[in-house]
C-alpha positions as a printed Julia matrix, in Angstrom:
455×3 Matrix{Float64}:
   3.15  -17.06  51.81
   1.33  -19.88  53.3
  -0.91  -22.25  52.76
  -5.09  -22.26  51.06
  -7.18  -25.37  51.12
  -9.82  -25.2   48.2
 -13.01  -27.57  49.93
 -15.55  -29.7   48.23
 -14.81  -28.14  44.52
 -17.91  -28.4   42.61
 -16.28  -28.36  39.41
 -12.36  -28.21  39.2
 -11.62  -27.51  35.82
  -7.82  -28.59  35.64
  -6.76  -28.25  31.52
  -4.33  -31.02  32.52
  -3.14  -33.55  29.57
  -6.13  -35.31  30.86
  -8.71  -32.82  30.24
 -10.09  -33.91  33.74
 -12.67  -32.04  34.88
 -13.4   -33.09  38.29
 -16.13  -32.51  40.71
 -16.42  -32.85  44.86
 -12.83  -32.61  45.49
  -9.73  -30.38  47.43
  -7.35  -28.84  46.2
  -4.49  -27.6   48.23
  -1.95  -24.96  47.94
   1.62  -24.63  49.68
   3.46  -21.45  49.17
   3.12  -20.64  45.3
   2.2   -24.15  44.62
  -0.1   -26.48  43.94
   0.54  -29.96  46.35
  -2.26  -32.18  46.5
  -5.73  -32.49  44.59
  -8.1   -35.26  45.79
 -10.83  -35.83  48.38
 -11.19  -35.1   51.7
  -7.84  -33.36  52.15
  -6.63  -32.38  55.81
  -5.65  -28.47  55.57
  -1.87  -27.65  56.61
  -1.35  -26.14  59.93
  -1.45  -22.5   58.3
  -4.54  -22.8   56.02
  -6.76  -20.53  54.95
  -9.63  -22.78  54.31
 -12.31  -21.93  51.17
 -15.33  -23.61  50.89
 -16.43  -24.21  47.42
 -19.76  -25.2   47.11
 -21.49  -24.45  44.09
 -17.93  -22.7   42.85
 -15.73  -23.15  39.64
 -12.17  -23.37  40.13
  -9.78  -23.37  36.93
  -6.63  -22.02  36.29
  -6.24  -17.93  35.85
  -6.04  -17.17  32.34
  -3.03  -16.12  30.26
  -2.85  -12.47  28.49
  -1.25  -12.83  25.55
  -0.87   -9.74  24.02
  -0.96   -6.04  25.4
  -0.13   -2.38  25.24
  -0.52   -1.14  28.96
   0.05    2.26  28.71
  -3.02    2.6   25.97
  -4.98    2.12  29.1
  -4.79    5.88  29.3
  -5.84    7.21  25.9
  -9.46    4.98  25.34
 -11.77    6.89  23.18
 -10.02    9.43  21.84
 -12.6    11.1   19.36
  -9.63   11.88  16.75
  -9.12    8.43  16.0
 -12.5     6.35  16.78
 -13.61    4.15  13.85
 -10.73    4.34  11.97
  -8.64    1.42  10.44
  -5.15    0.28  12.08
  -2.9     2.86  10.17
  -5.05    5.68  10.56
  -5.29    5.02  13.86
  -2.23    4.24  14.78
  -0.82    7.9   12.81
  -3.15   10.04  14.67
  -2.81    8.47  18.02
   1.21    8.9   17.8
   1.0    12.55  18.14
  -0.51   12.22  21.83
   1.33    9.28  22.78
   5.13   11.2   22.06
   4.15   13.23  25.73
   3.96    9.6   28.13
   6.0     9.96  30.66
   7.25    7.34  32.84
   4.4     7.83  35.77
   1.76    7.45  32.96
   3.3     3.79  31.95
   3.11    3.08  36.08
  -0.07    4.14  36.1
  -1.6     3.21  32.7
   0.4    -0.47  33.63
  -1.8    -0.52  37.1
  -5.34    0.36  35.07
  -4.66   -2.46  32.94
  -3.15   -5.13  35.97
  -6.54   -4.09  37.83
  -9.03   -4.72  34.97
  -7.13   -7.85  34.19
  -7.01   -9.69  37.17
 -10.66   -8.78  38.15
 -11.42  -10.43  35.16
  -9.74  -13.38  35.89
  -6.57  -13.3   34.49
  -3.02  -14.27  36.56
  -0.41  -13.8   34.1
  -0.33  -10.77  31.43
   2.26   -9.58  28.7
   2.85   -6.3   27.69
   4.17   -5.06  24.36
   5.85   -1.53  24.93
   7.32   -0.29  22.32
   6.71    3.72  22.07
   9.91    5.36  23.55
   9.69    9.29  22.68
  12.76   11.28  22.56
  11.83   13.87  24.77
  10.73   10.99  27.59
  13.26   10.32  30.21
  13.31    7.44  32.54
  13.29    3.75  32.47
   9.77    3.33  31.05
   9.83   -0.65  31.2
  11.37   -1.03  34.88
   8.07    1.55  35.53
   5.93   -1.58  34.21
   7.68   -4.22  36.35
   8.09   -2.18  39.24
   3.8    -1.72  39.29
   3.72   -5.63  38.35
   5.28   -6.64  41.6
   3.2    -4.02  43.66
  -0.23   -5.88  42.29
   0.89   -8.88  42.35
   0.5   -10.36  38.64
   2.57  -12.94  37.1
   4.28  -10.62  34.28
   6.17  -10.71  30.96
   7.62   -7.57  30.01
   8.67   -6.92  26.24
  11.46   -4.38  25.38
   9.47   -3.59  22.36
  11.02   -0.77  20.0
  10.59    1.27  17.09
  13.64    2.37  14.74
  12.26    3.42  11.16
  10.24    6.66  11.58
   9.28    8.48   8.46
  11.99    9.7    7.23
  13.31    6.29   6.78
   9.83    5.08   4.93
   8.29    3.8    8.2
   5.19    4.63   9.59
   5.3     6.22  12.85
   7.06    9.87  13.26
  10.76   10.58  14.27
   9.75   11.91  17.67
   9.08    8.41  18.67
  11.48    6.03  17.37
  14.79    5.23  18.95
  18.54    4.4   17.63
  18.61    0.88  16.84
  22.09    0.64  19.43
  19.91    2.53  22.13
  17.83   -0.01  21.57
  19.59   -3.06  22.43
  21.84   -1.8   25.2
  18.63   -1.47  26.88
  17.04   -4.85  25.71
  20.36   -6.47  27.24
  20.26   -4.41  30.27
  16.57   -5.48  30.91
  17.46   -8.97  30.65
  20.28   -8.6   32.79
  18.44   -7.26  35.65
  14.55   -8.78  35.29
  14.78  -11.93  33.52
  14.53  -15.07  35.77
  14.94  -18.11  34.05
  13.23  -20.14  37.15
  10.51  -21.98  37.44
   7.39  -20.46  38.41
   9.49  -17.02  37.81
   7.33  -13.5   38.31
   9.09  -11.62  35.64
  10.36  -12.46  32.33
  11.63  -10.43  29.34
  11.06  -10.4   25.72
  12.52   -8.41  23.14
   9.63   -7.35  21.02
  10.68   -5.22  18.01
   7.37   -3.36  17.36
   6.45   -4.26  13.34
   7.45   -4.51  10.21
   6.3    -1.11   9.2
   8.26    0.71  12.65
  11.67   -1.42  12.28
  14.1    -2.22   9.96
  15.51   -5.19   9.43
  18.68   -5.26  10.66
  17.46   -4.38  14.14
  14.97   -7.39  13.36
  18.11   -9.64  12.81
  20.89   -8.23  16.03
  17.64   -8.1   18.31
  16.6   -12.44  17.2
  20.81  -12.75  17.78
  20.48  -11.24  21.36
  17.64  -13.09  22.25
  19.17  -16.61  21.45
  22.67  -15.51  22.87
  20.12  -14.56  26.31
  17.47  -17.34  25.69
  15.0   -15.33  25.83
  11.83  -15.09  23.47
  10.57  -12.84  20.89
   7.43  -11.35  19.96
   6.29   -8.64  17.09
   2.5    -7.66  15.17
   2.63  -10.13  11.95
  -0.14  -10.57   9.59
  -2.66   -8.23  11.27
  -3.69   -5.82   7.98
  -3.78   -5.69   4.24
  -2.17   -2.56   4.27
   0.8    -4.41   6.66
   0.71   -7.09   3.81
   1.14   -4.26   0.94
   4.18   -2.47   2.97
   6.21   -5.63   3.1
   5.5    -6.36  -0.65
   6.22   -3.02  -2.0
   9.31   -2.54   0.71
  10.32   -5.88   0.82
   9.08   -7.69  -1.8
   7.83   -9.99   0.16
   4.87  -11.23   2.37
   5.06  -10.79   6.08
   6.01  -14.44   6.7
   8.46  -14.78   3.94
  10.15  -11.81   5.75
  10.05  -13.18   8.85
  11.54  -16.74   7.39
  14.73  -14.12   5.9
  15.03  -12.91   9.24
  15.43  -16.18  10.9
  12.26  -15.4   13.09
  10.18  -18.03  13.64
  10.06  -21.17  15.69
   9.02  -21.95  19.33
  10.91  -19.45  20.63
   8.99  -16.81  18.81
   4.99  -15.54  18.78
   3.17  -12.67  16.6
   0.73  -10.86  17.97
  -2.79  -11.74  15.48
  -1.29  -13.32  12.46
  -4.88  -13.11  10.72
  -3.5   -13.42   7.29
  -1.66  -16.44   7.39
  -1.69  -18.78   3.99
  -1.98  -22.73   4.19
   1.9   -22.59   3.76
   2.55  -19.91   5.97
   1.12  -21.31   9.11
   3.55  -24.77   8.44
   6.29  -22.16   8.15
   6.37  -20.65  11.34
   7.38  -23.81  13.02
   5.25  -23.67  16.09
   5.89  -19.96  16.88
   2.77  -19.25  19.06
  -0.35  -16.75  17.68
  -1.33  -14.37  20.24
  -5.48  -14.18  18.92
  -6.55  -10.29  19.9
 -11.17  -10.86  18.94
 -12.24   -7.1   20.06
  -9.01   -5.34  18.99
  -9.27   -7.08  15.2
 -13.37   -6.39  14.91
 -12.89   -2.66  16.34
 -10.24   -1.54  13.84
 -12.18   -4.18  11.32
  -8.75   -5.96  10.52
 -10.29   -9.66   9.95
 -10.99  -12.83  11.52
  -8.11  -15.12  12.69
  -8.48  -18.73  11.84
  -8.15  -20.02  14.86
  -9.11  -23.46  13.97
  -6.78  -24.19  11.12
  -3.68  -23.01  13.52
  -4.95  -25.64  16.43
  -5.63  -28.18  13.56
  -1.88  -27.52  12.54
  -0.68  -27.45  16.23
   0.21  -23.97  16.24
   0.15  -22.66  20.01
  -2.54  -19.87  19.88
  -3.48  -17.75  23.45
  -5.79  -15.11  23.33
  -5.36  -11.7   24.12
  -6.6    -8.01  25.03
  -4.85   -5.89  23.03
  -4.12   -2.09  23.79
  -6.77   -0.39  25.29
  -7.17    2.12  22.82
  -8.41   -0.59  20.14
 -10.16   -2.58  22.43
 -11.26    0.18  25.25
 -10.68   -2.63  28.08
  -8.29   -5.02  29.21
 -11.33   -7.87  30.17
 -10.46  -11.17  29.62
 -14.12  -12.38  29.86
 -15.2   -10.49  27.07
 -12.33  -11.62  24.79
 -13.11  -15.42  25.97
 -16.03  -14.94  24.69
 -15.74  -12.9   21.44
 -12.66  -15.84  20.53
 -15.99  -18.22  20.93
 -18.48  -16.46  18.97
 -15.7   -15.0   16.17
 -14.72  -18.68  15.4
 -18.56  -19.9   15.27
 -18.64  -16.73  12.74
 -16.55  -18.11  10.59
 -16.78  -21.9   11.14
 -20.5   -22.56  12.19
 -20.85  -25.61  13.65
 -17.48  -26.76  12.85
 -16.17  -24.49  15.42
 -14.22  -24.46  18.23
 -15.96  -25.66  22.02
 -16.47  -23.74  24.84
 -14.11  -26.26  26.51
 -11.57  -25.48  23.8
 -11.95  -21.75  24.13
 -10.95  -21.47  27.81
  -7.95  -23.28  26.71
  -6.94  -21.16  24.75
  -7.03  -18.46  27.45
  -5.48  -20.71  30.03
  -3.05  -23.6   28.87
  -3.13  -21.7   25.35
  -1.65  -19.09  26.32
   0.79  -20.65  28.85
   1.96  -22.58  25.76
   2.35  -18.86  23.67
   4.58  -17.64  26.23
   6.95  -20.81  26.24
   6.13  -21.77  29.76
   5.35  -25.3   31.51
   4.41  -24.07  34.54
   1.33  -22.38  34.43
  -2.18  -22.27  32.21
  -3.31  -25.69  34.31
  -4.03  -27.38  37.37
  -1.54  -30.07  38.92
   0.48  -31.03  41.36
   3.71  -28.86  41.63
   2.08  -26.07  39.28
   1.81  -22.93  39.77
  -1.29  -21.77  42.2
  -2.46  -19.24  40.01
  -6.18  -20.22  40.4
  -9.53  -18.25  39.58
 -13.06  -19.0   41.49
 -16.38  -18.48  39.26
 -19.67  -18.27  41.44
 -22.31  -19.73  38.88
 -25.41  -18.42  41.37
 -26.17  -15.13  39.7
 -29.68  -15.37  38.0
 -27.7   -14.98  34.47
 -26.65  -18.47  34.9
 -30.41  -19.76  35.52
 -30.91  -22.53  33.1
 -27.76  -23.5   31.2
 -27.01  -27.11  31.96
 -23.52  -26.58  31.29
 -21.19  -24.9   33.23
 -18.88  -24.66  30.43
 -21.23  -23.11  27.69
 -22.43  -21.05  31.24
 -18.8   -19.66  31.8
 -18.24  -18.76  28.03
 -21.66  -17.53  26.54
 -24.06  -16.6   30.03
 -23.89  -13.76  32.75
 -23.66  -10.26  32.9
 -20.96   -9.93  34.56
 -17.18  -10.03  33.95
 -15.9   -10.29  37.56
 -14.32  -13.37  39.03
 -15.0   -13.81  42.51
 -11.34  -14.9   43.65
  -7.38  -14.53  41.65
  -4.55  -16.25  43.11
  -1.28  -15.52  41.56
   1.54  -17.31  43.15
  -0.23  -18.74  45.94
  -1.93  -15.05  47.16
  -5.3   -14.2   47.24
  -5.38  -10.79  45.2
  -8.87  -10.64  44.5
 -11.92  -11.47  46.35
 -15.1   -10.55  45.57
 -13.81   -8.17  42.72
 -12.26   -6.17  45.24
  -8.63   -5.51  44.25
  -6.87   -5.92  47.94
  -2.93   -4.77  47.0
  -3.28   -1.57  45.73
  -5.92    1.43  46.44
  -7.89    1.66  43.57
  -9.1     4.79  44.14
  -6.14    6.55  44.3
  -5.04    4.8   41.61
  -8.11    5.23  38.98
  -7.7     9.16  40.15
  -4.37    9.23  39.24
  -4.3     7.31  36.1
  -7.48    9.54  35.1
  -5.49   13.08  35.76
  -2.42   11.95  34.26
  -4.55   10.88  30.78
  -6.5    14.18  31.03
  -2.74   16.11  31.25
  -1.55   14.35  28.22
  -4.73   14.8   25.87
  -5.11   18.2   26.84
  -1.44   18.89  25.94
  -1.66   17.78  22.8
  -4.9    19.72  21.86
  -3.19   22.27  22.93
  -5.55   23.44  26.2
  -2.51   23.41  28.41
């Protein structure tokens, strides 16, 4: 790696403690880091100099919440419109033929789209292991992680209670609960850095309440504390989740969770829509990953994203699968957090400065890391550049309100993950794209057709 001067910033949005949003400055990069912001900086002997004139610079933004390998079943017509159950029951019967090249290449769709769109470091929640699918599916994910170039937190997600135990999803794609965590520990093990500025972290990332039981809720929270590692599952994204718990249970969603010893900063739920007064003091600053398109396709509800902030609950936003969403753009779910809260709060909601925050230090703050999410000396240099020129912009006399409500188009015009320039001009330059979208395309064709039985 070497070395990128940023010139004459027009606006430098940092999301520092400061909230400093500076203008006619440098900022300067060393390696994978961030070492000087100010004016009129000298550029190290191996800098690539940027001039940025009339450019935003801000941190990348943080995906909170995924399903990668979704990327390759979007618009299936068996499923569109349908509520989360529904959905999720008919779309199990095509996903039990994945194979570990479709999660490479249903991981690289979504890593593309992503950090076109701005974003530097991404989750992914992987839970669907079929029993007839060999291979390592998650070390698939990492493996296409490090040949893109995006900052990445895998999740050894999982799925124990098919039907026949009173769970939701068939047998063919649930696992034994000890299968399970000799390969959460073995992940660990091998991925997980615990460093600063690491690459590649693990979470374990049991899938729901409806897909696990709770005992594999319970040893997987005891192997994540024994590893320090966090954890992450779906929590208060339905009614219908709500009425499982209670008639399984007998309790809410939280209250389980609170049984289970899962909550607290070293935990985060992916939507967490139905959360009481008293439930969002009870999850003790586990983080809310906040999924807009995903919850108003599949009409699940509206998050209340102010209340959690109010209550100084971390909250990130997120993508979601692809197959709820039909897109892993962060732009679009910037903005949909924006105008979802103004839905629901009016003119009590949230700013367009608070939105990107969500999506930047937010999220950063979801995934239990210090590191990233904003702009500072000895931070990560995961940067994004926004050219405000296009005619959409014409008019707005704030670049904020411009970056969140204007344009017509989602593409950033630089990412830099870890100090490398991956993106320029929304051209992709680690990976062919080509080959990849044709790939990716074939593969998903293979596996529909399979199932609809044209193969």
């Amino acid at each position: 790696m070497a070395s990128i001067l940023f010139k004459n910033i027009d606006y430098l949005i940092t999301m520092n403690d400061k909230d400093e949003i500076l203008r006619g400055v440098d900022l300067l990069t060393k390696d994978n880091r961030i070492i000087s912001i100010g004016k009129e900086l000298n550029p190290l002997e191996d800098s690539e100099i940027v001039p940025c004139d009339n450019l935003v610079v801000m941190p990348g933004f943080v995906n909170t919440h995924h399903h990668l390998y979704q990327t390759l079943f979007r618009g299936i017509k068996e499923v569109q419109d349908m509520p989360l159950f529904p959905w999720l029951v008919g779309l199990y019967e095509f996903w039990k033929h994945i194979t570990p090249e479709a999660v490479y290449y249903g991981a690289m769709v979504g890593f593309s789209e992503l950090l076109r769109t701005g974003c530097t470091t991404t989750m992914d929640h992987h839970y669907l292991f079929p029993k007839f699918t060999s291979g390592n599916l998650i070390d698939e994910q990492i493996k296409a992680a490090a040949e893109i170039g995006i900052r990445f937190h895998a999740t050894r997600g999982s799925m124990s209670l098919g039907k026949s135990g009173g769970g939701l999803p068939p047998d063919s794609v649930v696992q034994k609960e000890e299968d399970i965590l000799i390969d959460s520990e073995r992940l660990i093990n091998k991925y997980h850095d615990y460093k600063d500025l690491a690459m590649t972290k693990i979470s374990l990332a049991p899938c729901s309440p409806f897909s696990v039981s709770t005992r594999l809720m319970k040893e997987t929270k005891d192997l994540a504390r024994k590893k320090g590692v966090m954890m992450h599952t779906h929590l208060c994204e339905t009614i219908d989740e709500e009425n499982f718990c209670i008639e399984k249970y007998g309790r809410r969603p939280v209250e389980l969770m609170e049984d289970l010893e899962w909550v607290g900063q070293d935990v985060w739920f992916a939507h967490g829509i139905y959360l009481s007064d008293r439930e969002i003091k009870a999850i003790k600053g586990a983080g809310i990953a906040h999924c807009p398109s995903s919850n108003m396709k599949l009409g699940s509800g509206i998050c209340r994203t102010s209340e959690l902030i109010k209550a100084k609950v971390p909250v990130g936003i997120a993508v979601d699968g692809s197959a709820s969403n039909d897109g892993s753009n962060m732009w679009e779910e910037v903005r949909r957090t924006y105008l979802l809260n103004h839905l629901k709060y009016g003119d009590k909601g949230l700013t367009a400065y608070e939105t990107l925050k969500m999506a930047t230090r937010g999220g950063a703050e979801v995934l239990g890391r210090k590191d990233i999410g904003y702009l500072e000396v000895n931070k990560a240099a995961d940067i994004i550049l926004l050219d405000l020129n296009d005619i959409a912009f014409a008019g707005c006399h704030d670049p904020l309100v411009s970056i969140v409500c204007c344009g017509n188009t989602s593409f950033v015009k630089s990412t830099i993950v870890n100090g490398k320039v991956l993106v320029r001009d929304g051209i992709i330059n680690t990976i062919d794209i080509c080959k990849t979208k044709k790939m990716a395309h074939g593969i998903a064709r293979d596996i529909v057709e399979k199932e609809r039985g044209l193969k």
